[in-house]
C-alpha positions in Angstrom: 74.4 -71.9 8.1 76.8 -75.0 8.5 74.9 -78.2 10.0 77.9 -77.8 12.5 76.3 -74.9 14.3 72.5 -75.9 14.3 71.3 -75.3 17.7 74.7 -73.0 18.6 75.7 -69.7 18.1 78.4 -69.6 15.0 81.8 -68.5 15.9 82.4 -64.7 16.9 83.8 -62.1 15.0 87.4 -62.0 16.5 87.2 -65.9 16.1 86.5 -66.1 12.8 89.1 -63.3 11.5 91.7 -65.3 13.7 90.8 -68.1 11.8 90.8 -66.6 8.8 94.7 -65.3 9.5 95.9 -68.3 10.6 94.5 -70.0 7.4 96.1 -66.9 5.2 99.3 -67.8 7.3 100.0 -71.5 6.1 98.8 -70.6 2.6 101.6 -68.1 2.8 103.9 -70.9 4.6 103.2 -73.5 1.8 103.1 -71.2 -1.2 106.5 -70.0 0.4 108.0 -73.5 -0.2 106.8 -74.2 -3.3 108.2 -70.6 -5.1 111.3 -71.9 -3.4 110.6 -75.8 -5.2 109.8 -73.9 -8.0 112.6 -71.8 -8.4 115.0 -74.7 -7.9 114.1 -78.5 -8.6 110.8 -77.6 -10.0 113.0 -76.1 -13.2 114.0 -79.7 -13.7 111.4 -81.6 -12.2 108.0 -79.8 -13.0 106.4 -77.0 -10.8 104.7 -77.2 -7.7 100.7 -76.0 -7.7 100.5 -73.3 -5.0 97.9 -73.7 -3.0 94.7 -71.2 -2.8 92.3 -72.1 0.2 88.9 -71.1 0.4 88.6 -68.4 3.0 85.4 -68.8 5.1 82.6 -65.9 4.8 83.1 -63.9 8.5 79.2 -63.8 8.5 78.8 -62.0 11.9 82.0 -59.6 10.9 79.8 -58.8 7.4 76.9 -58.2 9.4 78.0 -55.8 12.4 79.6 -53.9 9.3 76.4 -53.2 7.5 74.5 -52.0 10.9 77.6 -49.8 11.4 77.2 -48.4 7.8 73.4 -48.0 7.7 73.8 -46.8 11.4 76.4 -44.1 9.8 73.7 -43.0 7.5 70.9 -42.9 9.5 72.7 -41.1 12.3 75.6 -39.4 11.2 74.5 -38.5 7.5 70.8 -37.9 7.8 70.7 -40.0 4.6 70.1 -43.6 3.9 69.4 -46.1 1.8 65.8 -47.0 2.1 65.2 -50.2 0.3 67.7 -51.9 2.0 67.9 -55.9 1.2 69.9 -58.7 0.5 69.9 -58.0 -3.2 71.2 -54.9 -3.0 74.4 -56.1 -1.0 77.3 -57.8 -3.0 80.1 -59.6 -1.5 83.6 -59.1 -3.2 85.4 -62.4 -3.9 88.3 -60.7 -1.5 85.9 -60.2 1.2 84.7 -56.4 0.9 80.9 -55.3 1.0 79.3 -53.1 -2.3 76.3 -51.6 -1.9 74.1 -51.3 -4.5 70.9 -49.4 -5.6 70.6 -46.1 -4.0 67.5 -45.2 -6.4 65.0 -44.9 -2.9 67.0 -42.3 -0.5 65.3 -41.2 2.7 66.1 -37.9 4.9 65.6 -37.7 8.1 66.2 -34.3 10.3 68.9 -33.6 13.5 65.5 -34.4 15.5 64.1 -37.1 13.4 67.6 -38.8 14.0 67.5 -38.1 17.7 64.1 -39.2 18.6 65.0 -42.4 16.2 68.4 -42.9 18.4 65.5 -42.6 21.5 63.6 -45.1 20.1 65.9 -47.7 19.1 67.1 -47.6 23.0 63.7 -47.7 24.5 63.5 -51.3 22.5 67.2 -52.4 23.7 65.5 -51.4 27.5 62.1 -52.9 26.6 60.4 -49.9 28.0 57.0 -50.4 26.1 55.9 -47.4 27.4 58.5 -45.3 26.3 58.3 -47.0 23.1 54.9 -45.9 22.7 55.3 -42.1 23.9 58.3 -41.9 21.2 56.1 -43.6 18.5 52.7 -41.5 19.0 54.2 -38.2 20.4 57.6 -38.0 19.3 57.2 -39.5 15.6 53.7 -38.9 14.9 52.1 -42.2 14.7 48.5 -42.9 15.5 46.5 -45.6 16.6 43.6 -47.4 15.5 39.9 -47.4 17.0 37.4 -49.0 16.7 34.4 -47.1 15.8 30.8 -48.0 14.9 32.3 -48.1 10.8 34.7 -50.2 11.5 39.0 -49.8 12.5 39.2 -46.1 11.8 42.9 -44.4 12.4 42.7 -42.0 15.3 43.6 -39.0 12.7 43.7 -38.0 9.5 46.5 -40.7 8.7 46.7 -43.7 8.1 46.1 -46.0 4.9 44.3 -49.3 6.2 42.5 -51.3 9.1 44.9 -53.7 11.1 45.2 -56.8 9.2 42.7 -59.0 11.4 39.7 -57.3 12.8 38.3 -60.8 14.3 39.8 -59.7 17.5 39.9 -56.3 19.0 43.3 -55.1 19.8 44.2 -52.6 22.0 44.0 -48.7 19.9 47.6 -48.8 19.8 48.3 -52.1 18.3 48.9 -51.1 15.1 50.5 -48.0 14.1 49.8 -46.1 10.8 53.1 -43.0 9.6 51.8 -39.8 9.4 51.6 -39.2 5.3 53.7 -35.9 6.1 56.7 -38.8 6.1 
């Protein structure tokens, strides 16, 4: 991030691709008058450079594509990606995403995808409640108790204790995926 926008949100996504075109626009404006110099004086008199500007990276364009692509998978497709990271995203030198490293694929069903779709709104709302039916009765995941042994997960499930037991958090604080997943 430029020091430019340290304490501000950086430019929006129409912003920065009308920045981009009127940059691509006086490249093209320039370079026009130089092939022109160069076809004519610049025979006799040496050619003109033609000018090549760095384009700026549309960061916020780069990113509301890859949640609409991983979006598409998870909801459209039923299949995604599911080691998704910064190294496993290339940018082109002209501007377009690859995505790399499919070798981890997950699945997830019509219903997985809809109760997913649920969730994912129930966090936009902030409807902890509903977050927490979704997550324990919808998806499967369990809670944690505390039990004479120790943080033992409320079923079967579960692989280990919550990270700090120095403090007792309520049973739903942490949240163990069924192994069925």
């Amino acid at each position: 991030i430029n020091a430019e926008y340290m304490g501000r949100s950086p430019p929006s996504e129409a912003k920065m691709n009308a920045h981009i075109a009127l940059i691509k626009a006086q490249s093209r404006c320039a370079n026009c008058l130089r092939w022109l110099y160069n076809q004519t004086a610049g025979r006799l008199a040496g050619p003109m450079h033609y000018v090549r500007p760095e384009i700026p990276i549309n960061l916020v364009g780069i990113l509301n594509l890859l949640v609409h692509v991983h979006s598409y998978q998870l909801f459209h497709d039923g299949v995604f990606n599911a080691d998704p990271h910064p190294g496993n995203v290339l940018l082109t030198p002209d501007g377009r995403l690859g995505l790399i490293d499919f070798g981890q694929v997950g699945r997830l069903s019509a219903e997985e995808r809809i109760d997913f779709a649920e969730l994912i709104l129930a966090l936009k709302r902030k409807d902890k409640s509903e977050v927490v039916h979704i997550m324990k009765d919808k998806m499967g995941y369990r809670g944690w108790e505390r039990q004479e042994r120790g943080w033992q997960p409320t079923s079967s499930f579960g692989a280990s204790p919550p990270p700090s037991t120095s403090r007792c958090p309520s049973p739903n604080a942490t949240l163990a995926r069924p192994a069925s997943f």
